[in-house]
C-alpha positions as CSV (number, residue, x, y, z in Angstrom):
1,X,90.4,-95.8,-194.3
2,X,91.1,-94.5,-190.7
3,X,89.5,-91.0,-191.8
4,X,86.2,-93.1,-191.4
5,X,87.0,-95.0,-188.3
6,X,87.7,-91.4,-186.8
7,X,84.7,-90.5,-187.9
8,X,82.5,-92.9,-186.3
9,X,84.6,-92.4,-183.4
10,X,83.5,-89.0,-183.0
11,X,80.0,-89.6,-183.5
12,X,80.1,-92.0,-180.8
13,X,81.2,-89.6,-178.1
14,X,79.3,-87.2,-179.4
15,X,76.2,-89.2,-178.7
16,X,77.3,-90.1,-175.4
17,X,75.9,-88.2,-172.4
18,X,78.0,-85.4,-171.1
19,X,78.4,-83.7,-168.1
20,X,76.7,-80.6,-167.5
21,X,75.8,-78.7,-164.5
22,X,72.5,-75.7,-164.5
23,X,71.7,-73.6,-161.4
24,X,68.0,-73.3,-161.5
25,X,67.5,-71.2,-158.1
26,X,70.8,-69.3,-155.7
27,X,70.6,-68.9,-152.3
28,X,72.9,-65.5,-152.2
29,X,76.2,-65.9,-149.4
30,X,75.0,-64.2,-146.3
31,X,77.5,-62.8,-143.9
32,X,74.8,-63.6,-140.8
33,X,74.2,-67.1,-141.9
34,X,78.5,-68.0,-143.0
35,X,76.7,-69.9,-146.0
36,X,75.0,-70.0,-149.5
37,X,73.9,-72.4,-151.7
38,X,72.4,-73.3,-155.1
39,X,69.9,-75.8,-156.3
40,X,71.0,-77.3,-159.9
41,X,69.8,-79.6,-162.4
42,X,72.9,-82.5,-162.7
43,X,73.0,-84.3,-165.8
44,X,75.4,-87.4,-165.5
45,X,77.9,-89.3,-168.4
46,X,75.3,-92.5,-167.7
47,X,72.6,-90.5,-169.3
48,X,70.8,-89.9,-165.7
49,X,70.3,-86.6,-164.2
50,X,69.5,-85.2,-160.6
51,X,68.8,-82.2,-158.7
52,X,70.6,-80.8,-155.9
53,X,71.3,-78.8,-153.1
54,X,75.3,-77.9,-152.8
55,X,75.6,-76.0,-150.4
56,X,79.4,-74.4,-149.0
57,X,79.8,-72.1,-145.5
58,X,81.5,-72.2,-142.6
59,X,82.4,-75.5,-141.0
60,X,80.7,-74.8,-137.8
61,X,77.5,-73.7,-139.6
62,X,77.3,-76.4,-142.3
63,X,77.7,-79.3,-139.5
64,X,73.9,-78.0,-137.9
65,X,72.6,-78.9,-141.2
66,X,73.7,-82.2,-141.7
67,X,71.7,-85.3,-142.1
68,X,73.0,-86.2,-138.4
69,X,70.1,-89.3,-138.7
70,X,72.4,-90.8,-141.2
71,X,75.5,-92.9,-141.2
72,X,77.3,-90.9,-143.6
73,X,77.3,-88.0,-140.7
74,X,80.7,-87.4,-139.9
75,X,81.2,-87.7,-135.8
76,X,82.0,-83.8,-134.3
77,X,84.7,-84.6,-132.3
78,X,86.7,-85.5,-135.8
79,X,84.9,-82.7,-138.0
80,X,86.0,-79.8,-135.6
81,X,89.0,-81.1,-134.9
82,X,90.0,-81.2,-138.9
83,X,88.9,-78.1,-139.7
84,X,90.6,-76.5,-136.7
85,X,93.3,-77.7,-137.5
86,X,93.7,-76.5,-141.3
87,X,92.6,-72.8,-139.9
88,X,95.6,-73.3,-137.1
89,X,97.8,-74.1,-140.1
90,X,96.5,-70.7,-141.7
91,X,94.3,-71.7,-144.1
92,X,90.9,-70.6,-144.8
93,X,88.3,-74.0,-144.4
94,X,85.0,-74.3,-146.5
95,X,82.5,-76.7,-146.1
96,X,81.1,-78.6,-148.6
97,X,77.5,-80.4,-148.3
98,X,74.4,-81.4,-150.9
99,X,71.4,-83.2,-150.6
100,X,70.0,-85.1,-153.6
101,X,66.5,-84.5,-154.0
102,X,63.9,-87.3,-153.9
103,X,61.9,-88.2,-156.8
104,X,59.0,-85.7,-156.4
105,X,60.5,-82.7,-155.4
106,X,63.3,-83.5,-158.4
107,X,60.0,-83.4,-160.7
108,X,59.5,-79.7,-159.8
109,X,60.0,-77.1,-162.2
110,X,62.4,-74.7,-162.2
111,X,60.2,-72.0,-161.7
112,X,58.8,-73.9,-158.4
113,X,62.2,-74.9,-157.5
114,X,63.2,-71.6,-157.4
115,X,60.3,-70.4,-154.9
116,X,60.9,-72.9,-152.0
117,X,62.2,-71.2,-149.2
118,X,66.1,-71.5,-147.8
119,X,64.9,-73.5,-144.8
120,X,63.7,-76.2,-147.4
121,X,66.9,-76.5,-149.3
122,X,70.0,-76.3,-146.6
123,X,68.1,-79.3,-144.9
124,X,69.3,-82.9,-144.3
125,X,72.8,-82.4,-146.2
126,X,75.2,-84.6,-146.7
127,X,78.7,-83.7,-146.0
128,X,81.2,-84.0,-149.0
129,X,84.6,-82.6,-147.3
130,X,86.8,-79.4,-146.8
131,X,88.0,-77.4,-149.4
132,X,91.1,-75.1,-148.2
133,X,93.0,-72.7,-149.5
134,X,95.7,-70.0,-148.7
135,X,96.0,-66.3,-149.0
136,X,99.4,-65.7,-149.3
137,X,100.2,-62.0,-148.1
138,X,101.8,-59.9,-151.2
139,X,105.4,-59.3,-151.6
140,X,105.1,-55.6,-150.7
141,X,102.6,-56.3,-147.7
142,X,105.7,-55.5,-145.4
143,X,106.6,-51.9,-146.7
144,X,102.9,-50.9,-147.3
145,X,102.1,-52.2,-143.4
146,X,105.7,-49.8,-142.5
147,X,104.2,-47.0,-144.7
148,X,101.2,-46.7,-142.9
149,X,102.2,-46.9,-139.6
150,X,104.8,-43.7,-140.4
151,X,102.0,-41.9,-142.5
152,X,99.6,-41.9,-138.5
């Protein structure tokens, strides 16, 4: 009798929406501009799907292209002052930001998506956070910086 009940289990989640995440258009990482960013099709566990812009780049950069009309903009005084601090800790700092897209230009197909220029899509972002991380040097960083400086 439970063989059935995990049956129809199953075929309940399996029904159920589930989270997926297609990049329809990428803005390539540009060393001049300390940024890329991606335009993808979200499609949610509630069955509703949106499109976005996520966009990650340096901290400094990423803050001119905030929504800075909105409340959700964080003050600069706090924003460089966090990410400061993480890079005075030694870590490298990424920003994170995305705008949802409004109805209309949601509606656009992939194809068109994929023509608009960069301008249009790191525009009016929303920031999302910091993500950090370290580059440990390699255990034999020490010898191989010793090596070199006898091999001059």
């Amino acid at each position: 009798k439970s063989g059935g009940k995990k049956e129809a289990s199953r075929a309940a989640s399996s029904a159920a929406p589930q989270p997926s995440v297609r990049i329809v258009h990428r803005y390539h990482f540009s060393s001049r501009l300390q940024r890329m960013a991606v335009v993808a099709r979200v499609g949610g566990t509630s069955g509703e799907d949106s499109t976005r812009v996520l966009v990650k780049g340096s901290p400094e950069v990423v803050y001119t292209l905030l929504d800075h009309s909105s409340g959700d903009c964080p003050a600069e005084g706090p924003y460089t002052a966090t990410h400061t601090e993480l890079a005075r800790r030694g870590m490298r700092v990424l920003a994170l930001a995305y705008r949802s897209l409004p109805a209309a230009e949601a509606k656009l197909s992939d194809k068109q998506l994929s023509t608009q220029p960069r301008e249009w899509a790191e525009r009016q972002l929303t920031f999302a956070g910091f993500v950090c991380f370290r580059s440990l040097p390699r255990k034999d960083t020490k010898e191989v910086v010793e090596m070199l400086r006898r091999g001059n």
